[in-house]
N, C-alpha and C positions, 0 to 999 in steps of 0.2 A: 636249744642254743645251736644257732649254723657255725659251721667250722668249716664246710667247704661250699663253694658255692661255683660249677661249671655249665656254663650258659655259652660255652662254645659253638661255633657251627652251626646258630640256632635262627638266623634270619634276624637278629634283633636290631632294631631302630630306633632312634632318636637322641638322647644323650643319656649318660650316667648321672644316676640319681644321688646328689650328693648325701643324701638318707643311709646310703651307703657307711657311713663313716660309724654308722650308730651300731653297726654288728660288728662288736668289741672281742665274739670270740673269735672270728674267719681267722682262720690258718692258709687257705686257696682261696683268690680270685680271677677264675678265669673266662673272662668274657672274651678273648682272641674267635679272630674268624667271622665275625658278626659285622663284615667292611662290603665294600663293592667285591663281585668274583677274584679271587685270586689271578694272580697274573705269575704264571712259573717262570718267566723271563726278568724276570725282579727277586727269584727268591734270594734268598740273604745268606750267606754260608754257613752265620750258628745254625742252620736248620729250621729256617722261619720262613713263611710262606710268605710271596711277595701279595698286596693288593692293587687294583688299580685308583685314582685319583680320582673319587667322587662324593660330596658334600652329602651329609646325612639328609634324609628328605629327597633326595633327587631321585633319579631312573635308579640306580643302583645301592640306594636305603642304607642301611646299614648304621653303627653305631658314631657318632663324633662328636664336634664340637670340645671344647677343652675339656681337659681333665681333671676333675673336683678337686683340689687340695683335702679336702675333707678326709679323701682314703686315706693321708695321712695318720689319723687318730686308729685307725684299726694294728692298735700294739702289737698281735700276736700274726699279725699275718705273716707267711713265711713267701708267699708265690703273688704274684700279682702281671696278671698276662693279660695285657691288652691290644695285643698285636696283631696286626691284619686288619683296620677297623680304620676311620676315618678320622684322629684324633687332630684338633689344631691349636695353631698357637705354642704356646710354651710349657715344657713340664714344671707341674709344682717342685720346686726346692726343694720341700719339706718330704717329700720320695725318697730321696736320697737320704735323707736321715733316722729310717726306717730303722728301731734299732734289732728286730726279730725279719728283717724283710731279705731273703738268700735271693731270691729270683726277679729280676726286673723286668719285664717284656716290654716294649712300646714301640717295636718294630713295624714296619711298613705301617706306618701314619703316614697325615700332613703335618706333623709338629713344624713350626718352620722361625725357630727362635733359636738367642746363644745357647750355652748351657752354660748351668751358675758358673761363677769362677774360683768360687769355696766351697763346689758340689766335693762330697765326702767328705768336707768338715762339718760333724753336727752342731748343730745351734745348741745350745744350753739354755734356752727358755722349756715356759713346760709347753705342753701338746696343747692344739685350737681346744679351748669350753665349745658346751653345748650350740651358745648362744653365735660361735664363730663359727657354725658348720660348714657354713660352704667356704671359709679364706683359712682355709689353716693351711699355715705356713712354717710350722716347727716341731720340733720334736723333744723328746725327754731327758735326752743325757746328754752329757759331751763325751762320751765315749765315738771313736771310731764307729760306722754302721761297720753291720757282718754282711752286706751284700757278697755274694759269688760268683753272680751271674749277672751280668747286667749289655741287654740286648736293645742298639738303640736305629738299628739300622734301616736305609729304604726310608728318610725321613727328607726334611728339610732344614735340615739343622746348621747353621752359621757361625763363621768366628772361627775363633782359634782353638787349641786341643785343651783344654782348661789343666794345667800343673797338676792340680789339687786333689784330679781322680787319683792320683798317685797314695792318697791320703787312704783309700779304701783299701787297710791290709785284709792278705786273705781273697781279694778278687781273684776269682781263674778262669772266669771269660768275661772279653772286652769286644765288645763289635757294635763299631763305629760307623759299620760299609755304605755307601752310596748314600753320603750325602754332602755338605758343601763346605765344610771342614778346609780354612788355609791355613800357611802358617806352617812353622816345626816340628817337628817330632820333640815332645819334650823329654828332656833330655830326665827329668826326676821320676821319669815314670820307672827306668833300668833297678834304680837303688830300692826303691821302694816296694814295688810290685813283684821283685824277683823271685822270692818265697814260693810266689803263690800260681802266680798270672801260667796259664796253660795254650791259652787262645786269645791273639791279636788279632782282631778286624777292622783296617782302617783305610780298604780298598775301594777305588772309585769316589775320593774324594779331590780337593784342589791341593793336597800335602806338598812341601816345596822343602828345599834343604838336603840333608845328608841322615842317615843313620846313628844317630847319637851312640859314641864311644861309650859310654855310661849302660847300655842295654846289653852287653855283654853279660849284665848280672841276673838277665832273665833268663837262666839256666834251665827254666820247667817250662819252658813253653814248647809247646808240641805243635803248634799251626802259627803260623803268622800271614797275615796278607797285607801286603803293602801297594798291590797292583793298581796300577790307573790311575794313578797322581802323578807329580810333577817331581818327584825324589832324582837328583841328581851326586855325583861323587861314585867310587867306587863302591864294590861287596867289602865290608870291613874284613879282613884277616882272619880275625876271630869269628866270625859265624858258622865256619865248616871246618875249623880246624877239628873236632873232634872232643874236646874237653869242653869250650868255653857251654856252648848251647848243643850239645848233644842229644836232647831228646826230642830234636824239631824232626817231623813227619812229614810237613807237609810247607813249602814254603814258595808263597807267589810273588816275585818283586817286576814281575812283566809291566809292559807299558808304563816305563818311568821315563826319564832323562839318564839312567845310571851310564858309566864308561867304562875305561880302562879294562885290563887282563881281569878274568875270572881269578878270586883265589884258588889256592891251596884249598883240597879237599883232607879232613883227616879220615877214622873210625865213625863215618858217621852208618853206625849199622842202624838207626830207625827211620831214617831218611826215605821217603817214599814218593813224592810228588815234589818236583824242582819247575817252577816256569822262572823263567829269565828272559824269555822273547821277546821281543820290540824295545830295544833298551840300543845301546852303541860301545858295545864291549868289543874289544880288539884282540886279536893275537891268537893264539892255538889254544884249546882247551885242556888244562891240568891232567896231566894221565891219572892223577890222582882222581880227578872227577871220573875219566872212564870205569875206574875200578869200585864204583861207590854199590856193590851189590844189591843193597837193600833198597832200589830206585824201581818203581812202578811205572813212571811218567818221566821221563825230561824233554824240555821243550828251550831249544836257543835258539829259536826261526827269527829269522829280519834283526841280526847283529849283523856284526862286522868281522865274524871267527874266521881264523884261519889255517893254516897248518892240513893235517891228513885227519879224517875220523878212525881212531886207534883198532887195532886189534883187541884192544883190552875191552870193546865193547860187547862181547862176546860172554864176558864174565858176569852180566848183569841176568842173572839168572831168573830175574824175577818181571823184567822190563816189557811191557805191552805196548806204550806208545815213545815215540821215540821221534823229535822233532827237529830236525838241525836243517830246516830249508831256507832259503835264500840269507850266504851267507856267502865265504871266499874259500870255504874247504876245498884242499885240491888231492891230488893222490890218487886213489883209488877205493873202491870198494873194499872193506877187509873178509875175506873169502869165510872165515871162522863164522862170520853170521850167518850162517845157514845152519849154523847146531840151535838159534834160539829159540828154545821150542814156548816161547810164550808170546813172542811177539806178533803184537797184530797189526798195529799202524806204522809206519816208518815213513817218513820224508827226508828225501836229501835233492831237493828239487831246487834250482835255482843258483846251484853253487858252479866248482869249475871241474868237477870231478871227470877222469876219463881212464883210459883205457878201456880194457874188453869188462864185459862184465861176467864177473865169476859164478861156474858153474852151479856155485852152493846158490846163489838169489834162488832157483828153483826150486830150493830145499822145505824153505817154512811152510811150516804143518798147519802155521797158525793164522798168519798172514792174512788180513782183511784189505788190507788196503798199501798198495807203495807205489811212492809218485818220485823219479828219477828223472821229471822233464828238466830240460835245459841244462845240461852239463853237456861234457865232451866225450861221452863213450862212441869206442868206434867197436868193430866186429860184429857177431854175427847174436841173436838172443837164443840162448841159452834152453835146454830143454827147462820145460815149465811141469810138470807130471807133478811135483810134489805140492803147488801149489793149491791147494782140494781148497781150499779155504776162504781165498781172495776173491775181493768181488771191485778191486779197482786196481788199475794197474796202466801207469802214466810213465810211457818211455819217449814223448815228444821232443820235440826238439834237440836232437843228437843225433849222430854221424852212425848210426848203425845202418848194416847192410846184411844182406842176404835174404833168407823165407821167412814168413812166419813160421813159427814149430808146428808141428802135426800136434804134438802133447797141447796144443790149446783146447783140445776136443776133452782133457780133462777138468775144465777149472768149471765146473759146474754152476757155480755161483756166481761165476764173473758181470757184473752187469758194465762197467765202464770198460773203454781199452781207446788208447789212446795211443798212435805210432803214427801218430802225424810229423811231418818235416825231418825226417831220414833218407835212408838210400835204398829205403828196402824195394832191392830188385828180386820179385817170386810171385806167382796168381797169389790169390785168395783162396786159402784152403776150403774145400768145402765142409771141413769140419767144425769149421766157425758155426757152421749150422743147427748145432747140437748143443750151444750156450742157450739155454733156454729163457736164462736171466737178464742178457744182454739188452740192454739201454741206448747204449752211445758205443756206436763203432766209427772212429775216426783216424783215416786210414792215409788222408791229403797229403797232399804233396810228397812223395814218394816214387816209385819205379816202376808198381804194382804192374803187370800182364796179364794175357787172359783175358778171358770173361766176370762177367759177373756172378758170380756162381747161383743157382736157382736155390741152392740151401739155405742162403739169408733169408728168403721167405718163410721160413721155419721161423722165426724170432720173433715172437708174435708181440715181446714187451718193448721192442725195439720204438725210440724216441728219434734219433739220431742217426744219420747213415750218411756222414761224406765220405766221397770217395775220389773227390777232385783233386785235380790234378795229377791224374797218372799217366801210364799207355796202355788203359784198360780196351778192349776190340767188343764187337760183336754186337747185341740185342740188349736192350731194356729189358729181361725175366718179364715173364706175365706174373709171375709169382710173387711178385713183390706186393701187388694187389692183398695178399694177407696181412702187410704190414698195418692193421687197422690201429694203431698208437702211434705211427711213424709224424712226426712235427718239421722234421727237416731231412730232405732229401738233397746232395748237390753230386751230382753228374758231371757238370762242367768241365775241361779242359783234359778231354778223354780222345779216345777216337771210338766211341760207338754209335752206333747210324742204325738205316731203320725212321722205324715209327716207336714213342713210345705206347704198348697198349692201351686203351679203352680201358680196359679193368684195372688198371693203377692210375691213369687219370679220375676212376673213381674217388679216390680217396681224397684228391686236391675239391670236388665237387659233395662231396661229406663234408666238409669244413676241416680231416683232422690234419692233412697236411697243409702248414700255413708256408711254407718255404721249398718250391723246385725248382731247382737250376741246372739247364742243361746247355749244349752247344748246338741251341734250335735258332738262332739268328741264320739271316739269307745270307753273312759272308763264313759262315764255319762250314770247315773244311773237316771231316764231312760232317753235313749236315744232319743233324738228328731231327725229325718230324715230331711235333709236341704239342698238341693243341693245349694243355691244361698247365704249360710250365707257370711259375709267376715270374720269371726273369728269363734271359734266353740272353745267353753269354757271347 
């Protein structure tokens, strides 16, 4: 007697045998994975691997064609994973009335039908006879099914959110994700499901509307994602107060329609992932939101926030990425973030932030990456030494002046730097020399003097090297000729003269430099000699 049957991963092709229905004792059926190559840019966030879109039989094989209703008569089955696979058309009904079935899988299909609109109400006929194996469409009881799990995501699925799943007590994951879903949020799914439901996924659908007042009763759910729909209205009150849904973890409502001010934050001590970005929320962020410690991620980039970013951000001791760019934040830096020893990404790019910048930015132990372009910082930057860790760092567009720091000579990892459109009047330290990781040095439009320093020929990962528009003097380095990865080279609006060498016009005649621009035109003053530039300013 078979009781589990995993034919996973296994190359299998053509459809499901609806024969299938006739092994009465299967407990597990898991044919997942047997679709065209996985696609990880589709995968689904209950943890289901995306597939790409191709009909069983073609270049990428795999198993499809619709789904037997027949697997319906397999009473004892508890798992049923066919996900990753090329399935079409619409799921049988009579799945959902499964009365031993805990696990649904039928993710990343072509399913491309509604879903019933009494799916979770069983039928009360008895189960397909022998003689109906391949159309069975019903099941045994009228009891509620004991589904758990039910995974429908990365399909083609239409219509509206069917009421009725609300019928399946005891569900504790729901995922909906990416597919064509209009229409409401039902509002009976809050009373119903609240017991149970642990995981909402109903992101990257057409969803329209508000948040239904009624969902406040989903007290256990720990994820929801509502991102990439059309959800407009404000955050209800009750989602962060701290009592109502206390045990959400993880919560996405990014790229909606949503508005108005951010609530009230309460005790949300299991709070760990917040995105809200791309939405049109107004006003200064809840100091209460600053103090939410138990946050790993927040993300409010491309709102309309306003006010200062708190001191109280300091307090989030647990915090790694940290997203508040192009927004109306004004104030200043708060100096206290340079204790946060976990942080690695930060953006506050795009906003109206100014003054000097605080000695602590240099601080972070952790710091992978911070991007401060286009605000209003004036003075001079800051020693950088504690920065071991960073490997991007974007101060463009803002009113700083002075040198760069000698302490660049430690950011070892640094591969971007970006101090373009400032005032920085100081040479080019030659310690830049000794980023070994550096990528993209862009330096334009600025004050710079000096020479070019022959040390950038050290940078051998080096992509990117402008240096336009400064009052750099002197010679084209023959050294630069190392530059064997360099793609873009600009010179331009400099006063260096000269020739540039033979051995760095190699590199434009290697194919790898596709962009040098220098001031090799007959009327620049002075004239730079350039036989290999592609443009000549």
């Amino acid at each position: 007697r078979v009781v589990k049957l995993e034919l996973f991963r296994n190359g299998l092709s053509g459809y499901v045998p609806p024969e299938m229905g006739w092994l009465d004792g299967l407990t597990v059926l898991d044919l997942s994975g047997n679709g065209p190559a996985p696609n990880p840019d589709k995968a689904d966030k209950g943890g289901m691997e995306g597939a790409a879109s191709t009909n069983p039989g073609s270049s990428g094989g795999g198993l499809g064609g619709p789904i037997p209703p027949a697997l319906s008569r397999l009473s004892h089955l508890r798992t049923l994973d066919l996900n990753g696979n090329a399935h079409t058309r619409s799921i049988p009904p009579s799945l959902f009335s499964m009365m031993s079935l805990r696990v649904l899988n039928l993710a990343n299909n072509m399913l491309n039908a509604t879903l019933p609109s009494d799916i979770g109400i069983a039928a009360s006929s008895s189960p397909p006879s022998s003689s109906d194996i391949g159309d069975a469409s019903s099941s045994s009881s009228s009891s509620p099914p004991a589904l758990r799990r039910l995974y429908l995501s990365n399909n083609r699925l239409t219509g509206t959110l069917p009421t009725a799943l609300g019928y399946m007590e005891g569900l504790e994951q729901l995922h909906l994700n990416a597919n064509r879903f209009v229409g409401p949020l039902p509002s009976q799914w809050g009373t119903s499901l609240g017991p149970s439901l642990r995981a909402l996924g109903l992101h990257g659908n057409n969803l329209g509307g508000t948040v239904p007042d009624a969902w406040r009763d989903l007290m256990q759910l720990k994820d929801l994602y509502l991102d990439n729909n059309k959800l407009g209205g404000s955050v209800p009150s009750w989602m962060f107060d701290g009592t109502t849904m206390r045990m959400l973890e993880d919560v996405r409502l990014h790229a909606n329609e949503l508005r108005g001010r951010l609530p009230e934050f309460g005790a949300m001590k299991n709070l760990e992932l917040l995105y809200l970005h791309e939405n049109g929320f107004t006003g200064p962020v809840p100091e209460s939101l600053w103090s939410v410690e138990s946050l790993v991620e927040l993300q409010l980039y491309s709102n309309r926030l306003n006010g200062t970013i708190s001191d109280s951000l300091s307090n989030m001791n647990r915090l790694r990425v940290a997203y508040l760019d192009k927004n109306r934040f004004g104030g200043t830096l708060p100096p206290s973030m340079g204790i946060m020893e976990t942080l690695e990404y930060f953006r506050a790019d795009g906003n109206r932030l100014g003054g000097t910048l605080p000695w602590t930015v240099g601080s972070f132990p952790s710091l992978r990456k911070l991007h401060l372009q286009s605000n209003r910082f004036r003075g001079t930057i800051p020693d950088l030494s504690g920065m071991t860790s960073l490997e991007v760092l974007f101060l463009d567009d803002n009113m700083l002046e002075g040198p760069i720091p000698e302490s660049v000579r430690d950011m070892k990892r640094l591969r971007k730097l970006h101090l373009a459109n400032n005032s920085i009047a100081s040479e080019i330290p030659p310690a830049i020399g000794n980023l070994a990781a550096m990528e993209d040095l862009s330096l334009q439009n600025n004050e710079m003097t000096g020479t070019v320093p022959i040390e950038i020929g050290s940078l051998a990962s080096l992509k990117i090297l402008n240096l336009r528009n400064n009052t750099l003097t002197g010679m084209v380095p023959a050294e630069l000729q190392k530059l064997v990865s360099l793609r873009i080279l600009r010179l331009d609006k400099n006063d260096l003269s000269g020739a540039v060498p033979e051995a760095v016009c190699s590199l434009t005649e290697q194919g790898s430099l596709k962009e040098f621009v220098a001031n090799c035109a007959e009327t620049s003053v002075p004239e730079l000699m350039c036989s290999c530039c592609t443009e000549c300013a």
